[in-house]
C-alpha positions as CSV (number, residue, x, y, z in Angstrom):
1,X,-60.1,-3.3,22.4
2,X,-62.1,-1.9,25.2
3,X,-60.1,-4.0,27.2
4,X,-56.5,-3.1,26.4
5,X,-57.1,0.7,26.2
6,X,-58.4,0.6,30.0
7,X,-55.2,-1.3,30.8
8,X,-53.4,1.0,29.1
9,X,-54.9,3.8,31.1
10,X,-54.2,1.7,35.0
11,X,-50.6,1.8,33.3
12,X,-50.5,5.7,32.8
13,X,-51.9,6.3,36.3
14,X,-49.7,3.7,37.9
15,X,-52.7,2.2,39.8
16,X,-50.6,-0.6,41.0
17,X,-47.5,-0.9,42.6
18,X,-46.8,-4.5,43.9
19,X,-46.1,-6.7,41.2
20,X,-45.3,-10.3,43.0
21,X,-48.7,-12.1,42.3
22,X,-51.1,-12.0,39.7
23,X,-50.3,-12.4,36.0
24,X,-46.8,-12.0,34.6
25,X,-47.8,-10.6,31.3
26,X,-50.2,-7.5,33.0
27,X,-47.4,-7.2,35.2
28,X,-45.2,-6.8,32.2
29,X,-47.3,-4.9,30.5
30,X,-48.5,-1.8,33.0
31,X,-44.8,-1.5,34.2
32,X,-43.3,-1.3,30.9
33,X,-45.9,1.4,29.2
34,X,-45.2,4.0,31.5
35,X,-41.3,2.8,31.5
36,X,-41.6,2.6,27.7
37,X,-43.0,6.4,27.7
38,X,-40.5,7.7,30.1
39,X,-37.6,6.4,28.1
40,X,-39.1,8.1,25.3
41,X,-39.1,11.3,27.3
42,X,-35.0,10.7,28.0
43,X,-34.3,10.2,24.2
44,X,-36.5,13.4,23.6
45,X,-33.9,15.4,24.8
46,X,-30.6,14.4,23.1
47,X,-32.9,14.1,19.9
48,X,-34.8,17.7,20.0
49,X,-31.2,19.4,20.9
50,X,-29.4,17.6,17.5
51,X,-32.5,18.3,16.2
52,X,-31.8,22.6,16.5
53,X,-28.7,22.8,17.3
54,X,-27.7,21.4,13.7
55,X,-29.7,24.1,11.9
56,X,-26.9,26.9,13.6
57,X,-24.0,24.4,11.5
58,X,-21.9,21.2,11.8
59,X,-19.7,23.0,14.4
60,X,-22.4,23.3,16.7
61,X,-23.2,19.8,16.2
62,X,-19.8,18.5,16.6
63,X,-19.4,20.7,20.4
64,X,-22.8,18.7,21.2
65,X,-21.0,15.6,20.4
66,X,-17.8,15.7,21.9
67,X,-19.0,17.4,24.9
68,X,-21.7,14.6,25.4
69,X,-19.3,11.6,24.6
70,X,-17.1,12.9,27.8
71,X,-20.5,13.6,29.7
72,X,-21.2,10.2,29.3
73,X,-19.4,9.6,32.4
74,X,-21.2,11.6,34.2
75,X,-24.1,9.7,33.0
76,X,-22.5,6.6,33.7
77,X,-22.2,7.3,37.5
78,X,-26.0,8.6,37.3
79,X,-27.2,4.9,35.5
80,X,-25.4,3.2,38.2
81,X,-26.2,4.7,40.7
82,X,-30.5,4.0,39.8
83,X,-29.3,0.1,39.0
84,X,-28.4,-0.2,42.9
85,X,-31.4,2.3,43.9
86,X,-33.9,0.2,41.7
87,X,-32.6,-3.2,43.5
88,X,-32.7,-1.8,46.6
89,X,-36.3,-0.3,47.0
90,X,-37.3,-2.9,44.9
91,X,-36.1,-5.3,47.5
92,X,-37.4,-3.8,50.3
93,X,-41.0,-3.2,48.2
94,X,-41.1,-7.3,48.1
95,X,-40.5,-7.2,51.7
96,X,-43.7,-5.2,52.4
97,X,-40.6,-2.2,54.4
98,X,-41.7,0.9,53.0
99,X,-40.2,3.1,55.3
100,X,-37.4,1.0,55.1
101,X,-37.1,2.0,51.6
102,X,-38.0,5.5,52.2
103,X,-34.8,5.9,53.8
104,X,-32.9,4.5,51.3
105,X,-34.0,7.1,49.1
106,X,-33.0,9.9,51.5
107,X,-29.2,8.3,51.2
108,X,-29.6,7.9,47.3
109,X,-30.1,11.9,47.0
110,X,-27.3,12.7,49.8
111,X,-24.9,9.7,47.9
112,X,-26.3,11.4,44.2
113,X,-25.5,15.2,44.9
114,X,-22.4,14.6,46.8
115,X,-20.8,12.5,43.3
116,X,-22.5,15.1,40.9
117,X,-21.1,18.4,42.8
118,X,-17.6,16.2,42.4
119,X,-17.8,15.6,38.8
120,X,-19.6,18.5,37.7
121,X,-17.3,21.1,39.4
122,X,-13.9,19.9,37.6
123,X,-16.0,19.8,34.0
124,X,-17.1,23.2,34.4
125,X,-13.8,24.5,35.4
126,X,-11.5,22.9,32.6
127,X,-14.3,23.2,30.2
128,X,-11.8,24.5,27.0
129,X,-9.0,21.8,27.7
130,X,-12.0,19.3,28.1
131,X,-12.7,19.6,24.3
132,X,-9.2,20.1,22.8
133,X,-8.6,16.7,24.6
134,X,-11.8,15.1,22.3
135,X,-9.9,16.9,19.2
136,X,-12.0,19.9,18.5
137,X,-10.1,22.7,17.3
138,X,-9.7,26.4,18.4
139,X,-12.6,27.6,16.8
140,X,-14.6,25.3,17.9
141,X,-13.5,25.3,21.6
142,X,-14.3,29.2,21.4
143,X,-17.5,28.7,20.5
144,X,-18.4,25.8,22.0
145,X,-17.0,25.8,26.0
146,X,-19.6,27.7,27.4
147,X,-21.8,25.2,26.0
148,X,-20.0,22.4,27.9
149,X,-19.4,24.7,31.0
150,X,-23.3,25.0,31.4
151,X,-23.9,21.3,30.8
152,X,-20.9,19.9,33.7
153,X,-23.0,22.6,35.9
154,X,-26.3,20.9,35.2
155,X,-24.3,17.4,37.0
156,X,-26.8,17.2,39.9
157,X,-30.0,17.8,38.2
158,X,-28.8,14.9,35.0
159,X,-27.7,12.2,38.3
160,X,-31.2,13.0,40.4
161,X,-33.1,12.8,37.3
162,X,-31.3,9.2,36.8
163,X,-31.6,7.9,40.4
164,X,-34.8,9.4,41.9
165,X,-36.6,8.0,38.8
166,X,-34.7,4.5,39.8
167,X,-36.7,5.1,43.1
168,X,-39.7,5.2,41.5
169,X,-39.3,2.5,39.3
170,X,-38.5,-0.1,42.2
171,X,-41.3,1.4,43.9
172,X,-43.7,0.7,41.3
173,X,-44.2,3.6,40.7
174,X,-43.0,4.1,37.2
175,X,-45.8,6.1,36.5
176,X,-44.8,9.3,38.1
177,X,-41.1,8.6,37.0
178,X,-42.8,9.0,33.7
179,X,-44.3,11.9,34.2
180,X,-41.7,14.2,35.4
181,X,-39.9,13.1,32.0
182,X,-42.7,14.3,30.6
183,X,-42.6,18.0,32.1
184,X,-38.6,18.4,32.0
185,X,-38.7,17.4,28.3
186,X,-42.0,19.3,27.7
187,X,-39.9,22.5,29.2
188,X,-36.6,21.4,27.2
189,X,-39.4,21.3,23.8
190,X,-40.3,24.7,24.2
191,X,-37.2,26.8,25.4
192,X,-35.0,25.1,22.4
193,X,-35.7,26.9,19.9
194,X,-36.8,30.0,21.9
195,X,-33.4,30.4,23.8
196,X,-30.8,28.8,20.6
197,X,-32.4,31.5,18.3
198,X,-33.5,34.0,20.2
199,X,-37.3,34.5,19.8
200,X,-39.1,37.0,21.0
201,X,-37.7,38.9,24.2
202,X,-35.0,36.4,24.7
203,X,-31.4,36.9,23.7
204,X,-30.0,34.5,20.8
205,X,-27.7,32.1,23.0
206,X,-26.9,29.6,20.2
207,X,-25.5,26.5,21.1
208,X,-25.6,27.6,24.4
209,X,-29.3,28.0,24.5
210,X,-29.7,24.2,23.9
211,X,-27.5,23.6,27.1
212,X,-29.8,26.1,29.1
213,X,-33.4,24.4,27.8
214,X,-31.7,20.9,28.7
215,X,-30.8,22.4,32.2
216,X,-34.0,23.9,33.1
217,X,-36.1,20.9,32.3
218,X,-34.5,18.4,34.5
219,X,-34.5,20.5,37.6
220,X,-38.2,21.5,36.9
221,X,-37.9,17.1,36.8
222,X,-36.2,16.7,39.5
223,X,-38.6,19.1,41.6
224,X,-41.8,17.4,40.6
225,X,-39.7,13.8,41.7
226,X,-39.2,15.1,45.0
227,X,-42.4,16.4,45.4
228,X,-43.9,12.8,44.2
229,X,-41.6,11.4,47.0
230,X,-42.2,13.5,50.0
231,X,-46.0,14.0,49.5
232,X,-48.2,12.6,52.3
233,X,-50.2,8.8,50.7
234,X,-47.1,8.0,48.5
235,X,-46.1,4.7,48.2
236,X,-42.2,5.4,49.6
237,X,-42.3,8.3,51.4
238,X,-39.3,10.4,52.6
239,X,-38.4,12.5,55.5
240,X,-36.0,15.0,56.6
241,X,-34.1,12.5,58.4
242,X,-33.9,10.1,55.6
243,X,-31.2,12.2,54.2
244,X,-28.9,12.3,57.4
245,X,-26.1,10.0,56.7
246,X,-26.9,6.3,57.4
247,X,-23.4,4.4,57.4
248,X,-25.4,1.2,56.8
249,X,-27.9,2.3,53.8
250,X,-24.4,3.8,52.4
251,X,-22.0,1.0,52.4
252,X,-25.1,-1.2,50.8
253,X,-25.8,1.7,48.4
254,X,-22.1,1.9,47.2
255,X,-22.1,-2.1,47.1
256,X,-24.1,-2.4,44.9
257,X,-23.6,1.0,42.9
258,X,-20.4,0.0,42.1
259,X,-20.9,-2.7,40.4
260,X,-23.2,-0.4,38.5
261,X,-21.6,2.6,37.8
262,X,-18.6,0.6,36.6
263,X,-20.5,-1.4,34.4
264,X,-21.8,1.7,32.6
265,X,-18.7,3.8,33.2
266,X,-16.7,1.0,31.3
267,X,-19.7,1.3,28.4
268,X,-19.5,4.7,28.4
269,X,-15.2,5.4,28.6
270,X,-15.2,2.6,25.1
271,X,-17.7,6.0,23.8
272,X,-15.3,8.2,24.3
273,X,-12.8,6.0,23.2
274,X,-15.0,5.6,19.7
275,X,-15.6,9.0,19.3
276,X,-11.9,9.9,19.8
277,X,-10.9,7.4,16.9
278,X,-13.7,8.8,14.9
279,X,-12.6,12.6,15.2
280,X,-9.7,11.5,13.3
281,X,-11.6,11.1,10.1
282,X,-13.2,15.3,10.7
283,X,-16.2,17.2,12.3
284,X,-17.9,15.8,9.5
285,X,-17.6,12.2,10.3
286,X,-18.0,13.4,14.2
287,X,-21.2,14.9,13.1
288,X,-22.5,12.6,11.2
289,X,-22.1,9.9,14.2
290,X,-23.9,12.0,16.7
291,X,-26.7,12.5,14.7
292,X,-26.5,8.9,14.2
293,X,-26.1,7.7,17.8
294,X,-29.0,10.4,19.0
295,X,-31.9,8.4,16.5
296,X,-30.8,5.4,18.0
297,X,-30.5,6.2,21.4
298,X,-34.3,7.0,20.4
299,X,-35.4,3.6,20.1
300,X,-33.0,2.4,22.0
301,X,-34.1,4.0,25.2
302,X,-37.6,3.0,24.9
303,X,-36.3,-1.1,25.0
304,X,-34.4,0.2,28.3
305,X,-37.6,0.6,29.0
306,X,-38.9,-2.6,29.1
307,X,-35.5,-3.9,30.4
308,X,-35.8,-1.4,33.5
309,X,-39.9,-3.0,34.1
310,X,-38.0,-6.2,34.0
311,X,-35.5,-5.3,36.8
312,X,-38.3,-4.2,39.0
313,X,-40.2,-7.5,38.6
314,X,-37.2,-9.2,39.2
315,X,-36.3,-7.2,42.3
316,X,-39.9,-7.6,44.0
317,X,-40.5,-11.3,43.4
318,X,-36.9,-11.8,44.8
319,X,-37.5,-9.6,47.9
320,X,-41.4,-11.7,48.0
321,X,-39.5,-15.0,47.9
322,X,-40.0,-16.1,44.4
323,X,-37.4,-16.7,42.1
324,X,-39.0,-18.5,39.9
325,X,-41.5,-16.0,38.7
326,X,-38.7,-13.5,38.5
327,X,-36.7,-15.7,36.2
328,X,-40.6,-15.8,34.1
329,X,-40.5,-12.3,34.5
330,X,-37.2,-11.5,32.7
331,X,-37.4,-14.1,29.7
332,X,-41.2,-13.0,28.9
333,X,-39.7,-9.4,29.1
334,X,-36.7,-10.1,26.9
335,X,-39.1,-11.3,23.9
336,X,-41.0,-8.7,23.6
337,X,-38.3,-6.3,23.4
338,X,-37.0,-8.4,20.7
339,X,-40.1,-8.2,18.5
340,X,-40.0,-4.2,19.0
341,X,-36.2,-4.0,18.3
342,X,-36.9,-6.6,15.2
343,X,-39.6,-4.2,13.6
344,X,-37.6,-1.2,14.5
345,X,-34.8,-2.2,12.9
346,X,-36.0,-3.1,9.7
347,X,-37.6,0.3,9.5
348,X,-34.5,2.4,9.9
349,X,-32.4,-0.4,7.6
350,X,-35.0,0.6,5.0
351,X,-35.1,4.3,5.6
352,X,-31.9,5.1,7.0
353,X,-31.6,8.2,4.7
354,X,-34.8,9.6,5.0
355,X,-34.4,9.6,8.8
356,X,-31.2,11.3,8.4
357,X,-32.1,14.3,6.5
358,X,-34.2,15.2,8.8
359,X,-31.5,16.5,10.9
360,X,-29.1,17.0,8.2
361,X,-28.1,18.3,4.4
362,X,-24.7,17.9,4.6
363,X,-23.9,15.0,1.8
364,X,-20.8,13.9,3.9
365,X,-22.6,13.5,7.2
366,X,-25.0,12.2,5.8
367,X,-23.1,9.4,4.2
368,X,-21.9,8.7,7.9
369,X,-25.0,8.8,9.8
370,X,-26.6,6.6,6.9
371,X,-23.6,4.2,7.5
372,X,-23.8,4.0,11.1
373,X,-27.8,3.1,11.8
374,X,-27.7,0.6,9.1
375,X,-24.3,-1.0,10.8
376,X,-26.2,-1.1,14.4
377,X,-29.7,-2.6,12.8
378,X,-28.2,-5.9,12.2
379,X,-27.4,-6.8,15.6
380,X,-30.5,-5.4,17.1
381,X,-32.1,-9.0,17.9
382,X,-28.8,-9.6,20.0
383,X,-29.3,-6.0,21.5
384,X,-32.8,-6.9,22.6
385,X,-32.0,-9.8,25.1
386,X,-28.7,-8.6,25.8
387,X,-29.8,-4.9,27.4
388,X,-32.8,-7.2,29.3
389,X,-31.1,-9.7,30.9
390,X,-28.1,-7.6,32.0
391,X,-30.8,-5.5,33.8
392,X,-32.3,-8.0,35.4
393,X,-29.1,-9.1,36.8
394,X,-28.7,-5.5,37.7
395,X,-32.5,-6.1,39.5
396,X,-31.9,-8.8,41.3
397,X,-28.8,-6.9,43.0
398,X,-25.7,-9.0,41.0
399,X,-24.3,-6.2,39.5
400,X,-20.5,-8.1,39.3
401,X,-21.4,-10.2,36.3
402,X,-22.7,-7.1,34.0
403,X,-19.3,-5.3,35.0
404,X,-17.2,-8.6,34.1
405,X,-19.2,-8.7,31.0
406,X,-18.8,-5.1,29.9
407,X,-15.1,-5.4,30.7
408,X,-14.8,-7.9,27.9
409,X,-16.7,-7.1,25.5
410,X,-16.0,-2.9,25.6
411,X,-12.6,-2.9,26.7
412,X,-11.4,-6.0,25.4
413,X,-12.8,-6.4,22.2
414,X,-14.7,-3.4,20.8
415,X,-11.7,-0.4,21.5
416,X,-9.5,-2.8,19.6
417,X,-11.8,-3.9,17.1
418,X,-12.6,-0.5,16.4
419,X,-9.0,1.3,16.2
420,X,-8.2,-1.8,13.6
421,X,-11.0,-1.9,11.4
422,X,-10.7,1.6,11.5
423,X,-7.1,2.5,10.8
424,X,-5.5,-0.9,11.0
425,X,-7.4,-2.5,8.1
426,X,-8.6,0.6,6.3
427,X,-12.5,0.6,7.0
428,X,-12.9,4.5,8.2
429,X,-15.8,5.0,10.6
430,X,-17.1,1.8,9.3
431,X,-14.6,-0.3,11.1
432,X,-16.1,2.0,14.6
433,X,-19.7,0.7,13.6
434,X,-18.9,-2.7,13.3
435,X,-16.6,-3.2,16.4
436,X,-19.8,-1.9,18.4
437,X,-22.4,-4.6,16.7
438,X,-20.3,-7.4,17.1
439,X,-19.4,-6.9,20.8
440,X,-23.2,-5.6,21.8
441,X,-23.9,-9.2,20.1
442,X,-21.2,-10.9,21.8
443,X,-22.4,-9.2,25.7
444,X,-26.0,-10.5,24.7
445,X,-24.7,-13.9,24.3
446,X,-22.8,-13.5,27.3
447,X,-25.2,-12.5,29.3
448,X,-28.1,-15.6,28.3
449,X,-25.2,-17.3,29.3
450,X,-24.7,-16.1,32.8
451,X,-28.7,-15.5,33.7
452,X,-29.2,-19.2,32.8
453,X,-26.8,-20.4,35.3
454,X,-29.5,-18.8,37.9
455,X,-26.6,-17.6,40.6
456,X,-28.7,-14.8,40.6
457,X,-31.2,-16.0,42.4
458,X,-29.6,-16.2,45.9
459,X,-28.3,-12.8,46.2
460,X,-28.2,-11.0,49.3
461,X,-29.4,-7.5,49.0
């Protein structure tokens, strides 16, 4: 026991970085605790915002839901963007070029701000027509768009957050990644309530408070990250120069990012898609699914987790010269998430209701929300090697076959799935939670598929 708890404490202080000899399993093991912990962090924040903002009313909750399910793009371009960052300093890690790397993380922030300032601008400026286009109705637009409007302003502090912590990761150094999740979600804890209700000397905000809390902890995050990366003694270091434009860095950055940012914009476009389709059926049923969709994203995150410790093995034994142990790497990695999702999923099949209420009185919503976890539960041994495997494909810098396999399954099967089980054959909302198990199931399949095949292994990052 002794034993395990000091491990546990090398993984919280991130006391190695270098991950291409040694054994597979510690390797596994102090990348994926502070990974694990740092997802954790991320869920934190779309769980503790459901969490209040549902106690002002379903309204609130529904703005927090259609807003998000369009900010999921935003998201999208931030996920993809850490995929290429994550291969690339992972590469160079394996390769023993530090300041090589360092400089790849001075374009990551110039290519990161430069796409957030683009996307956040137009959200913040058509903020009203933004929601009427998810289906929310006038009242709730008036109440709700300066919610939105605050969150489309927060763009570059959600992409930084995403890609400077992919920086760390292929570093190594998923430790500090983990800690300034800690802070911006510690901040996001505190000011919730305070700012949504007013306590004390500050004003009552409402809804809008949430979006403020949310706002003010990532860019406390994001200042902690840079700090961690410009420090003197830091594993990849960056200078002033590192964020002059480097046509080089760029055109590999974008090669690879867009393969990951389409793979996850494609995920995240078949959300808004879903949620569309399910605004048909009322803010109730709306509701009810965004409560449901923030619970899981709270386990969920955690296995990205382990899939995210997975790319960064996979990354520095390929950039070391050894396939082979990255391919060990990934499938050892891939288990063990399946054993978490397994026990996880049994839990919430069990006490889908229970978990519910928590955020929720409202007998209709909670019908819905009840609905949707159990629905996603039973393909959670399919999500588990699915989300792995994919990442490590991300990793190893073959972002293509993710995108081809997302196509598929999200825009080929799921948004047609969904609209017939929903409407075609009658099913209501539970036709939407089915169309996403089965093609989640199907992409996992997919994507054993594709990683045994090994191609892989020889590509050039």
């Amino acid at each position: 026991m002794t034993r395990y708890f000091r491990l546990f404490l090398d993984a919280l202080r991130g006391s190695e970085t270098n991950f291409t000899s040694g054994s597979i399993n510690r390797a596994i093991f102090l990348l994926s605790v502070p990974m694990i912990l740092e997802m954790v962090m991320e869920s934190l924040f779309a769980v503790v915002d459901v969490f209040f903002v549902a106690k002002i009313g379903t309204e609130a909750v529904a703005t927090v839901g259609l807003t998000e399910s369009v900010l999921t793009l935003v998201y999208s371009i931030a996920i993809g963007l850490s995929t290429a960052a994550t291969a690339l300093v992972a590469r160079r890690i394996g390769e023993n070029s530090a300041r090589e790397a360092g400089r790849s993380v001075g374009q990551v922030i110039l290519v990161s701000v430069t796409l957030a300032i683009a996307m956040g601008v137009p959200g913040f400026l058509f903020a009203e027509d933004i929601l009427r286009l998810m289906g929310g109705d006038e009242q709730l637009i008036a109440n709700g768009a300066n919610f939105t409007r605050m969150i489309f302003a927060s763009a570059p502090a959600i992409v930084l957050l995403h890609t400077l912590s992919g920086c760390l990761r292929g570093a190594g150094e998923a430790s500090v990644a983990m800690r300034s999740l800690w802070l911006a979600n510690g901040i996001n804890i505190v000011l919730c309530p305070v700012l949504i209700f007013g306590l004390g000397p500050f004003p009552e905000l409402g809804v809008l408070g949430s979006a403020v809390a949310t706002t003010t902890g990532r860019t406390v995050g994001v200042l902690y990250q840079l700090y961690a990366l410009t420090r003197p003694g830091s594993i990849v270091q960056i200078h002033r120069a590192d964020v002059t434009p480097n046509a080089d860095i760029i055109r590999n950055l974008l090669g690879l990012a867009a393969g990951g940012t389409g793979q996850f914009l494609i995920s995240s476009a078949s959300w808004v898609f879903l949620t569309r389709i399910m605004s048909t059926f009322g803010s109730d049923a709306v509701a009810g699914y965004t409560i449901a969709i923030r619970i899981i994203v709270f386990t969920i995150l955690p296995s990205w987790g382990m899939a995210n410790a997975a790319a960064t093995l996979v990354g520095q034994n390929l950039g070391a010269g050894q396939p082979e142990r990255a391919e060990t790497s990934a499938w050892r990695a891939a288990f063990c998430n399946m054993l978490f999702l397994v026990a996880v999923g049994i839990v919430f099949f069990l006490g889908a209701a229970e978990v519910v209420g928590l955020f929720n009185r409202n007998i209709r919503v909670v019908e819905i929300a009840v609905q949707c976890l159990r629905v996603f539960c039973a393909g959670y041994v399919f999500f588990a090697y699915g989300m792995v495997l994919t990442q490590s494909l991300n990793g190893a810098g073959d972002t293509r076959t993710p995108t081809l396999l997302n196509i598929v399954c999200f825009w080929l099967i799921e948004i047609p799935l969904a609209y017939t089980l929903a409407n075609g054959l009658g099913w209501g909302p539970q036709g939407v939670f089915w169309s996403v198990a089965i093609s989640e199931s199907l992409l996992a399949v997919f994507a054993i598929w594709a990683f045994r095949r090994g191609r892989w292994k020889v590509v050039q990052v």
